[in-house]
C-alpha positions as CSV (number, residue, x, y, z in Angstrom):
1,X,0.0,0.0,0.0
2,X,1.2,3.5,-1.3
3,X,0.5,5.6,2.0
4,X,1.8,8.8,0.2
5,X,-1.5,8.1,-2.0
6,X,-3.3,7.7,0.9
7,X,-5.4,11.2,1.5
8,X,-9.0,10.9,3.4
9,X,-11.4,14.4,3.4
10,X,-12.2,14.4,7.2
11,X,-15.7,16.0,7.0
12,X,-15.9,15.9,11.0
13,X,-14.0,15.5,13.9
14,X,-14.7,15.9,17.8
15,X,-14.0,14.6,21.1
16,X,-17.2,13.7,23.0
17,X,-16.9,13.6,26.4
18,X,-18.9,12.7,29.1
19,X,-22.3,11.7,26.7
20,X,-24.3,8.9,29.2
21,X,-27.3,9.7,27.7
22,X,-28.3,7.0,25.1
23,X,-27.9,8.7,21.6
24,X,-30.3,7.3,18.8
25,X,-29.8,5.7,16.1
26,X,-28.2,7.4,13.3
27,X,-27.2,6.9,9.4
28,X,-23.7,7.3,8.6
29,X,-22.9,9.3,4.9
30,X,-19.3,9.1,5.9
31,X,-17.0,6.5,6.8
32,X,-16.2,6.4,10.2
33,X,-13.3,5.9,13.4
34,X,-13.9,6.5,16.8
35,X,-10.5,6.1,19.4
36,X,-11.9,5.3,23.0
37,X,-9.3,8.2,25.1
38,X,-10.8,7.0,28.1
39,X,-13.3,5.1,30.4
40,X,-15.4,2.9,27.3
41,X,-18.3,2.8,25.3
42,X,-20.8,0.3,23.8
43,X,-21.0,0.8,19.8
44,X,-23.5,-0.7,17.9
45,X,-23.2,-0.9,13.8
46,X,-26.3,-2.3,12.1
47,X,-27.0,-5.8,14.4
48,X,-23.6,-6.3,15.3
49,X,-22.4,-4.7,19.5
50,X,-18.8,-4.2,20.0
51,X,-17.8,-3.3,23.7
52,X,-14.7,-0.4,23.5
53,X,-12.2,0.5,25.9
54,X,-9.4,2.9,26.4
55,X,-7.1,2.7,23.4
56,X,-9.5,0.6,20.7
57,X,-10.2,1.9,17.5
58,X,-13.7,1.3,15.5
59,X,-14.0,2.1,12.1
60,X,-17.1,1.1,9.8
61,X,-18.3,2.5,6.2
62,X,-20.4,5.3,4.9
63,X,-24.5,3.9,4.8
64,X,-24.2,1.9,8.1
65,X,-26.7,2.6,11.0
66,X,-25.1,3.1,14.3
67,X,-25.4,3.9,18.0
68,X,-23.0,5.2,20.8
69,X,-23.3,4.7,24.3
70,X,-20.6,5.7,27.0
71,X,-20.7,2.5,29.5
72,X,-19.1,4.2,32.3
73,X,-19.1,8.3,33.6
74,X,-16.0,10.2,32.5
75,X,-15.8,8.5,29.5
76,X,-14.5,10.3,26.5
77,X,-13.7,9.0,22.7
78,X,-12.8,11.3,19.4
79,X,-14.8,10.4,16.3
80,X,-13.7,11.7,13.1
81,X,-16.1,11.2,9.9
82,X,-14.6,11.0,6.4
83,X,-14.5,9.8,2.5
């Protein structure tokens, strides 16, 4: 793999802290990763629930439904959206 060739358009990028509050179901239009910085989260992509910790990295494809919840307080993960 040529990484020099290698150039995503990062649409969106955030760190979300501290979100217990169960968010809803979205549509992603954009690929994307989200990097657990700390505490962890449960992530579910279409019918498929992954468990996260500190340090994991998630990545799924643009058209995929989704749904993040933080599992524990002081939780915190950056989520970047791209083509």
């Amino acid at each position: 793999m040529n990484f020099e060739r290698c150039n995503p358009y990062v649409r969106y990028c955030d760190i979300i802290k501290d979100d217990t509050e169960t968010q809803t179901a979205k549509k992603s239009y954009d690929n994307c990763m989200i990097y657990i910085l700390s505490g962890s989260a449960n992530v579910y992509v279409e019918n498929e629930s992954y468990t996260i910790r500190h340090g994991d990295v998630l990545i799924w494809r643009a058209g995929m439904n989704y749904r993040i919840t933080m599992a524990e307080e002081k939780s915190s993960y950056i989520q970047i959206n791209f083509d």
